[in-house]
C-alpha positions as CSV (number, residue, x, y, z in Angstrom):
1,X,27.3,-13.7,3.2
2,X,27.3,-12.1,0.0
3,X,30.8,-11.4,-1.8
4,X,30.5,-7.3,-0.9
5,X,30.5,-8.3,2.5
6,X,32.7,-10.7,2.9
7,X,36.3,-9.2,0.8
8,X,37.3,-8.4,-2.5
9,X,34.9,-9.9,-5.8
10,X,36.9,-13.1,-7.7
11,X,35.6,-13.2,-11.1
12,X,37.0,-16.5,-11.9
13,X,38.7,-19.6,-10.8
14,X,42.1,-18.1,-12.6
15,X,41.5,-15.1,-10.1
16,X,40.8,-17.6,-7.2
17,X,43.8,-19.4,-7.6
18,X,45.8,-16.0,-7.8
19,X,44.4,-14.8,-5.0
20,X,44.9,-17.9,-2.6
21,X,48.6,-18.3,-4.3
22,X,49.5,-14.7,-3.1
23,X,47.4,-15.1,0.5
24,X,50.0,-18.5,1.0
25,X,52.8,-17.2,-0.4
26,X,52.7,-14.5,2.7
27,X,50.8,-16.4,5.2
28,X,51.7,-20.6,4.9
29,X,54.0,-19.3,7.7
30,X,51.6,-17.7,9.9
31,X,48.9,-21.0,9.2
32,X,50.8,-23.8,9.6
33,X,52.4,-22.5,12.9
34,X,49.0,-22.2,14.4
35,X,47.9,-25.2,13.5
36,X,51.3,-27.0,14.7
37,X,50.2,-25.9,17.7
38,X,47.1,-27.0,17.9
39,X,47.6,-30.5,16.7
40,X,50.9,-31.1,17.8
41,X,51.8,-32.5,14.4
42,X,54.0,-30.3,11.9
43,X,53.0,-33.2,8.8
44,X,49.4,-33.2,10.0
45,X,49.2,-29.3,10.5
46,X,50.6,-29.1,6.7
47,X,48.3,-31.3,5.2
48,X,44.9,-29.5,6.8
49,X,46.0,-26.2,5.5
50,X,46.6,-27.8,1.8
51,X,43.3,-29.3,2.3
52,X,41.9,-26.0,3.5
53,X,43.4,-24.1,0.3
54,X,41.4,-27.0,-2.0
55,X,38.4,-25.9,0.1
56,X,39.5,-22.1,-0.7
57,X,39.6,-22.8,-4.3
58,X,36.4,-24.0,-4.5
59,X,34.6,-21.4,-2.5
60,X,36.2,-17.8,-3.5
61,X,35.0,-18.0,-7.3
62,X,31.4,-18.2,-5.5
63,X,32.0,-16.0,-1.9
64,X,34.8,-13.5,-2.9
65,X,38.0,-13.4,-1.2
66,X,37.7,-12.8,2.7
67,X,38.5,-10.1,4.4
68,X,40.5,-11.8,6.5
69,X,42.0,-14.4,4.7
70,X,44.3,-16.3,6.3
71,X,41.8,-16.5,9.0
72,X,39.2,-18.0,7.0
73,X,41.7,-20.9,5.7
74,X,42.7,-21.3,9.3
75,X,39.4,-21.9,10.7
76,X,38.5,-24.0,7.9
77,X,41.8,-26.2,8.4
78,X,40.7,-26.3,12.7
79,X,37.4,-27.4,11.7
80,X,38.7,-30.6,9.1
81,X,41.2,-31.4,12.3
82,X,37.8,-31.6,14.2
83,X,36.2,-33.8,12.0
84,X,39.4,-36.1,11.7
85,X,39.4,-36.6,15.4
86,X,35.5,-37.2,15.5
87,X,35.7,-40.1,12.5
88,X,38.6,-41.5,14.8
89,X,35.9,-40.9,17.9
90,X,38.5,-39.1,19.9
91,X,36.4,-37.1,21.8
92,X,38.1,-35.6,24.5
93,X,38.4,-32.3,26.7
94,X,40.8,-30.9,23.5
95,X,38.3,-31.2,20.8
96,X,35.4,-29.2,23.2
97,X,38.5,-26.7,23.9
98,X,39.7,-26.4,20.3
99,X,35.8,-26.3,19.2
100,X,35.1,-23.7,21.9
101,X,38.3,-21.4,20.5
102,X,37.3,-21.4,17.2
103,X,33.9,-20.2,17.5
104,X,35.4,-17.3,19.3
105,X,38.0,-16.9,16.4
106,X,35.5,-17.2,13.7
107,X,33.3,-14.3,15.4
108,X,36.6,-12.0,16.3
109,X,37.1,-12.8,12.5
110,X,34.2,-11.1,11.3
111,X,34.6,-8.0,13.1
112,X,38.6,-8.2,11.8
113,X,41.2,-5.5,11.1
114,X,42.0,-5.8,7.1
115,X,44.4,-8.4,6.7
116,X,47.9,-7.2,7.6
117,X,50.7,-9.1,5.9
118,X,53.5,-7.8,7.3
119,X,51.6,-8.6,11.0
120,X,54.2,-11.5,13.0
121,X,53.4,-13.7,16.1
122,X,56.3,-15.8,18.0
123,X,54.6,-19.0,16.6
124,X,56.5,-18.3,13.0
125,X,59.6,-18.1,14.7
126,X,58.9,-21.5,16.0
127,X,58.3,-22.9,12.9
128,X,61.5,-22.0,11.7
129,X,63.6,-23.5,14.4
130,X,61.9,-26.9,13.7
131,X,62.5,-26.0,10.1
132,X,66.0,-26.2,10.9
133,X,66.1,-28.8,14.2
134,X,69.8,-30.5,14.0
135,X,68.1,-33.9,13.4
136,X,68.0,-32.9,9.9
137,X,70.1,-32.7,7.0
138,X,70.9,-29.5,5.8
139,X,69.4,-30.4,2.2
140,X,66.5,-31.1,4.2
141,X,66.1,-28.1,6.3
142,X,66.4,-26.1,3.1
143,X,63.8,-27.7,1.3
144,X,61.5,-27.6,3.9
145,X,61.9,-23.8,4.8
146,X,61.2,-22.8,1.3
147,X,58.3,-24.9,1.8
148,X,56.2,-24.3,5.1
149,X,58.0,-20.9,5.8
150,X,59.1,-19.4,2.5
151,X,55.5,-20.7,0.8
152,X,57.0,-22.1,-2.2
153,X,55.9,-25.3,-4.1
154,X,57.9,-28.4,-4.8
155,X,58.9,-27.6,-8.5
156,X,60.1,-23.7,-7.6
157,X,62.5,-25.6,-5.0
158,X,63.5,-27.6,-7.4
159,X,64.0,-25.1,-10.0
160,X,65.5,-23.4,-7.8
161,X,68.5,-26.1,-6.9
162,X,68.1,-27.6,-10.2
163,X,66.9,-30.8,-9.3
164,X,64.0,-33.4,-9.7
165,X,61.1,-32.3,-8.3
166,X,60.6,-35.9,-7.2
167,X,64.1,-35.7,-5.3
168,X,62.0,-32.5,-3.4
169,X,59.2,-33.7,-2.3
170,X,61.5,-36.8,-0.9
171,X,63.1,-34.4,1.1
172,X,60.3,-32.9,2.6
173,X,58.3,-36.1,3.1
174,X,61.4,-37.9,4.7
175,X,61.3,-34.2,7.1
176,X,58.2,-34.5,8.2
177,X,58.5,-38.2,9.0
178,X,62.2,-37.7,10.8
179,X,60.4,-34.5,13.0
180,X,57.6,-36.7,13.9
181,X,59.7,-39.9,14.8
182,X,61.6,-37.6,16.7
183,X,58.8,-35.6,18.5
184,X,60.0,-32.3,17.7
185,X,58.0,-30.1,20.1
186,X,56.2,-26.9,18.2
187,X,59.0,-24.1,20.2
188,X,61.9,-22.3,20.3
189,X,64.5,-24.3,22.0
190,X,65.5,-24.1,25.9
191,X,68.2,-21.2,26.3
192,X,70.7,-23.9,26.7
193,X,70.3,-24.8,23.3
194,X,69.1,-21.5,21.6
195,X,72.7,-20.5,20.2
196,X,73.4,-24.0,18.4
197,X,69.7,-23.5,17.3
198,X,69.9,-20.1,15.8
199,X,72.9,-20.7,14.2
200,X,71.3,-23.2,12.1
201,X,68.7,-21.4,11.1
202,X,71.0,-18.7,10.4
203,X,73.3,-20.9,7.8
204,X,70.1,-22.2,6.3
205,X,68.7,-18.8,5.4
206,X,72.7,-17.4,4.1
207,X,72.5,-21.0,2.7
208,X,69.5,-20.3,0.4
209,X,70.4,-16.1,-0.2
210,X,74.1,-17.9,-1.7
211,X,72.3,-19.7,-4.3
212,X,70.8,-17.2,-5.3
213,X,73.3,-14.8,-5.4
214,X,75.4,-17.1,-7.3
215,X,73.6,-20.4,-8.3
216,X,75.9,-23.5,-8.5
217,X,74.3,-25.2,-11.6
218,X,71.9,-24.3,-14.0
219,X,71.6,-21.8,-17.2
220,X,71.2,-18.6,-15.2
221,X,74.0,-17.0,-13.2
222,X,71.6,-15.6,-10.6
223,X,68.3,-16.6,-9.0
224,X,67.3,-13.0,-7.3
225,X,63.9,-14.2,-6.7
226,X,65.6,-16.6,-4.1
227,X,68.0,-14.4,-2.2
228,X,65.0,-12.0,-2.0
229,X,63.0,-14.7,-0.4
230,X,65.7,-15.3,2.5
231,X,66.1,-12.1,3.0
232,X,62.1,-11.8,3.9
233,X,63.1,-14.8,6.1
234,X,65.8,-13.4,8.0
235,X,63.3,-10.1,8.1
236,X,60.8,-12.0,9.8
237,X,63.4,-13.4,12.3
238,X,65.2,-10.3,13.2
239,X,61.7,-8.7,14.2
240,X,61.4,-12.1,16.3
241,X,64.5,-11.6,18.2
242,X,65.8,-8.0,18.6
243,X,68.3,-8.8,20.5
244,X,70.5,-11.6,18.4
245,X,72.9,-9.9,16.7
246,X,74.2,-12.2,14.7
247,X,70.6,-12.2,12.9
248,X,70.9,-8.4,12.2
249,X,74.9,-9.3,11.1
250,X,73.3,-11.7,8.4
251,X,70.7,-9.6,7.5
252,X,73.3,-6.6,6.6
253,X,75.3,-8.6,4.5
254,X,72.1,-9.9,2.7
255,X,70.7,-6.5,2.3
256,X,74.5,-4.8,1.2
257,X,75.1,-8.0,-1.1
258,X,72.1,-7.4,-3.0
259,X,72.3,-4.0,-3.6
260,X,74.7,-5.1,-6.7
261,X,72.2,-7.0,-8.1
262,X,70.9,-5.1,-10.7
263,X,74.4,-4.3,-11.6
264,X,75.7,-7.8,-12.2
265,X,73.9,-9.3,-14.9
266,X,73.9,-7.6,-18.5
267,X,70.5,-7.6,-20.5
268,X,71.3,-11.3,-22.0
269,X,71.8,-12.7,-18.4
270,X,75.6,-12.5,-18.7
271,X,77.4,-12.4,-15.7
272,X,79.5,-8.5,-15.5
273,X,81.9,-8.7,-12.5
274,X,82.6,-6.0,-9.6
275,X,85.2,-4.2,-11.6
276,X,82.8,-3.8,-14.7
277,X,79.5,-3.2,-12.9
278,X,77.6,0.3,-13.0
279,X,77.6,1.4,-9.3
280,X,75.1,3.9,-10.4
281,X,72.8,1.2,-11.0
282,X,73.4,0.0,-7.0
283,X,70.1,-0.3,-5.0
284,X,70.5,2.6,-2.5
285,X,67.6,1.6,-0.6
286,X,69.1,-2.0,0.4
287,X,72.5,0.2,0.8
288,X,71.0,2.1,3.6
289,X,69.0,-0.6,5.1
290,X,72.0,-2.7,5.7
291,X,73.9,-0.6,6.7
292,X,71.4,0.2,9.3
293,X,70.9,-3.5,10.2
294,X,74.6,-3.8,11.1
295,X,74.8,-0.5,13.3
296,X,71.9,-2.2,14.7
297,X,74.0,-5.6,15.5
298,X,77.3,-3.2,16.9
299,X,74.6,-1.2,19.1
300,X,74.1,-4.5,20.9
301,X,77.3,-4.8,22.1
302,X,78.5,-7.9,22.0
303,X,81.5,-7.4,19.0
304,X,81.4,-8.4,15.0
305,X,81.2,-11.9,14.8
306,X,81.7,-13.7,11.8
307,X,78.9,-12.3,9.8
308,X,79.6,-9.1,11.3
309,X,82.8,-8.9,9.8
310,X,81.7,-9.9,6.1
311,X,78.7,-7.8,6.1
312,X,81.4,-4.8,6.9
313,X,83.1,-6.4,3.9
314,X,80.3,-6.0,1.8
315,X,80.0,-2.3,3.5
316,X,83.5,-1.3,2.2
317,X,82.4,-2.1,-1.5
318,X,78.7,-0.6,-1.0
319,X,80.3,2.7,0.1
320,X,83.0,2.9,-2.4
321,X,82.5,5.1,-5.6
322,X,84.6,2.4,-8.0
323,X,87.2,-0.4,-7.8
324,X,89.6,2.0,-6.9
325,X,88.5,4.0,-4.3
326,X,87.5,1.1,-2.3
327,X,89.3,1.0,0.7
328,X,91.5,-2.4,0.1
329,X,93.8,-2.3,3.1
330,X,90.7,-2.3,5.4
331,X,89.3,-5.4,3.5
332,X,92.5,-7.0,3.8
333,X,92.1,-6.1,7.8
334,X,88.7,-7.4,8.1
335,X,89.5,-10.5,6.2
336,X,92.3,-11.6,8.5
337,X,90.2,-11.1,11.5
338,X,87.3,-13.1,9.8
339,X,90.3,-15.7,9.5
340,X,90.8,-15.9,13.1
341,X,87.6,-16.4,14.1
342,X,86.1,-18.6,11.2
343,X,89.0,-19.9,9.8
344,X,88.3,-21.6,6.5
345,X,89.9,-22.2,2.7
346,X,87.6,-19.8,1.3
347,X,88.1,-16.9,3.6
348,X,92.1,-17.2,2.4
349,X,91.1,-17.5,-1.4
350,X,88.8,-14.2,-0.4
351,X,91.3,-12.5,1.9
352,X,93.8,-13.5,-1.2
353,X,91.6,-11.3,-3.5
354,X,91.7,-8.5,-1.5
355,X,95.7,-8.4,-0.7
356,X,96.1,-8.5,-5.0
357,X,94.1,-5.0,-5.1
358,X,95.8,-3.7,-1.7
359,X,99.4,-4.9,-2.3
360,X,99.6,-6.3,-5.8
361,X,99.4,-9.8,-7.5
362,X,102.7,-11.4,-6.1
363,X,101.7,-11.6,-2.2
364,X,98.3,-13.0,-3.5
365,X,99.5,-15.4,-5.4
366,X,101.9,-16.7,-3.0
367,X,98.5,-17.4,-0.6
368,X,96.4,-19.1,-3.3
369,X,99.4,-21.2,-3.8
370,X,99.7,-22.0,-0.4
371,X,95.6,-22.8,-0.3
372,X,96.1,-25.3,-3.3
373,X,99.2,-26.9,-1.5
374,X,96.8,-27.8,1.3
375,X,94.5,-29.5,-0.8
376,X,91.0,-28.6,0.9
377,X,89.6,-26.5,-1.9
378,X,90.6,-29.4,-4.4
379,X,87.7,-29.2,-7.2
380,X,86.2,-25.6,-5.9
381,X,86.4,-23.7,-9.2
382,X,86.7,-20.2,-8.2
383,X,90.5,-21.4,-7.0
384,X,92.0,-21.8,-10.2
385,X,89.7,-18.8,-12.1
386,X,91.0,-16.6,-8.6
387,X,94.4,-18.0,-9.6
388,X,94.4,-16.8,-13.5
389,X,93.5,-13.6,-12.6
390,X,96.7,-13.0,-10.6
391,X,98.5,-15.0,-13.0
392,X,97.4,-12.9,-16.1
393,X,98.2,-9.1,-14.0
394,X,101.5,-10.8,-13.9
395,X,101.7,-10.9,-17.1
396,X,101.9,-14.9,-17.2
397,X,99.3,-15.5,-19.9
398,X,100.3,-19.3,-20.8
399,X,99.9,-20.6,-17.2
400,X,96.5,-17.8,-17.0
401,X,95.0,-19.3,-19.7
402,X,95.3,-22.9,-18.3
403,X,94.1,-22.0,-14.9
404,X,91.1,-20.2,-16.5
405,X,90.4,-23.8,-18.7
406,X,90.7,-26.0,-15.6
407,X,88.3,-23.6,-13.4
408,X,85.8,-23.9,-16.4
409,X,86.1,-27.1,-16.5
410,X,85.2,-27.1,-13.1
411,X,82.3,-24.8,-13.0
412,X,78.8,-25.8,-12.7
413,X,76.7,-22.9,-13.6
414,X,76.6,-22.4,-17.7
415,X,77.0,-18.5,-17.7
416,X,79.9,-18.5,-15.5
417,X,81.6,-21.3,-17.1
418,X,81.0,-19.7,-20.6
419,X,82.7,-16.8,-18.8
420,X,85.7,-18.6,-18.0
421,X,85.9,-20.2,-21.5
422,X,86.0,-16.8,-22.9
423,X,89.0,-15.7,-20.4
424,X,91.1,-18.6,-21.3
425,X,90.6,-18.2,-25.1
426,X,91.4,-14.6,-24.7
């Protein structure tokens, strides 16, 4: 088949690899799911479709890029599970079955629809869920999302998390051994178990937008290209399941969160904060769509769960045309119930926040004080900067300026911590 029929020209092997980087990037999910299913192994299914992509790389400088690509690198990666089995000689009813399907596929493949990136099948959603089965770590889970779902390689995920790439690829090798050992069947868990389930998959993808929103170490404040990516996950998973609404809850408060992105970073990378951030420069796109993503989660129901309530947070400060016109006392409101339902340190240092701009600095301080008393946010460094701030509208500069040099101390990102150092010197 000459490259006219079979999809676009590639002029070179530097186009090649372009062209099979962006058909993974948006399909690894879509591949390795199918062929999870087929062999039963999440490790094995991996490694065929990296062998198919080799096998890609080779022929696409000579054939052009297919029509339908992720098809063609799927039927490759089914016909090197073939030959596996023959060199074992385990010929058995599954091989003639599997053979049989994929000379079907490969003649529906010819007569194709253009591929369709944005087209999803249930068997994604599966591979998420044993992405994020419970018998691994969370570190894990992360790791391997990015990597079979989000389509990223070792070193981004470590760039990412600023770590080795060594310590990566651990992680995801020590994943695919621990889901094999375990028999982690290729679906969505029994109803029994769905809500545990989903709620780990949920924490993973909030898990991996926070780093990006606000990376812990490193020499950049932000890592948008990350956030962006779980938000495509969580995309992908609210169009799986319609009716969960606390995946439309997360994806509002992904969507509203980013929309101050390109507000909070100055041309040099330095961090500006809500108070000094252009609202003009706001994406009113992800405004809208999050906003429509948590009327979508309310339409269903059931109440504002926990993300419900902080993605109406995040509402509150999409909506409002500056600091002071945000509407503080219903913050404060929304923070208290958040505190009753998912009562934790950081929803008081939060809700503390809030109750300085709805009531002034003395009632705040008096709950920060009473957070630090209790000990659990011991080294968190956003407690002493949170407390500085209050300290300093107080006009207490002396003990402002000490809080501020103890959260930089404490900080682990270098923007923000130069940010700090400049508050205390101040």
């Amino acid at each position: 088949m000459s490259s006219a029929e079979s999809g676009e020209t590639v002029r070179s092997t530097t186009d090649a690899e372009r062209a099979v980087a962006a058909v993974w990037r948006i399909e690894s999910a879509k591949i390795v799911a199918t062929l999870t299913r087929m062999v039963g192994d999440f490790g094995l299914a991996e490694d065929l479709a990296q062998d198919a992509l080799l096998e890609a790389l080779q022929q696409w400088p000579q054939v052009g890029v297919p029509r339908t690509p992720a098809a063609w690198l799927t039927a490759v990666a089914k016909r090197r599970a073939i030959d596996g089995w023959r060199r074992q000689e385990r010929y058995d009813d599954r091989i003639t079955t599997i053979a049989h399907d994929l000379e079907s596929e490969n003649a529906d493949a010819m007569d194709a629809a253009p591929w369709d990136p944005d087209a999803i099948d249930d068997d994604v959603l599966r591979l998420i869920f044993i992405s994020c089965h419970p018998v691994l770590s969370r570190e894990a889970s992360v790791a391997l999302t990015l990597r079979v779902v989000g389509g990223l390689g070792s070193e981004e995920i470590a760039r990412a998390f600023v770590v080795p790439t060594a310590t990566v690829q651990q992680r995801i090798v020590r994943a695919k051994k621990t889901l094999g050992a375990a028999k982690v069947p290729f679906e969505v868990p029994s109803r029994e178990d769905y809500a545990e389930r989903l709620s780990a998959v949920l924490g993973v993808l909030y898990l991996i937008f926070n780093e990006g929103h606000a990376a812990s170490s490193g020499d950049s404040w932000m890592r948008p290209e990350l956030s962006h990516e779980a938000i495509r996950l969580t995309r992908v998973l609210t169009a799986l399941v319609p009716g969960e609404r606390d995946a439309h809850s997360v994806l509002a408060l992904m969507e509203l969160t980013a929309a101050r992105f390109p507000a909070r970073i100055d041309a040099n990378g330095e961090p500006i904060l809500l108070a000094d951030q252009d609202r003009s420069r706001w994406d009113r796109s992800r405004i809208s769509r999050g906003r429509a993503a948590l009327r979508q989660a309310d339409a269903l129901g059931q109440g504002r769960g926990s993300y419900g309530l902080q993605a109406a947070i995040a509402e509150c400060h999409a909506v409002a045309a500056s600091v002071e016109e945000t509407d503080w006392d219903r913050i404060v409101l929304l923070y208290e119930a958040l505190g009753r339902i998912a009562p934790s340190p950081v929803v008081e240092l939060n809700r503390a926040a809030a109750v300085a701009m709805a009531t002034g600095p003395a009632s705040a301080l008096r709950i920060i004080d009473e957070v630090a008393a209790s000990g659990a946010l011991a080294g968190y460094h956003l407690l002493p900067a949170t407390r500085g701030e209050l300290l300093l509208r107080l006009g207490r500069k002396d003990e402002a300026r000490t809080e501020f040099a103890t959260a930089a101390r404490l900080a682990g990102n270098d923007r923000e911590r130069a940010l700090l150092e400049s508050k205390a010197e101040d």
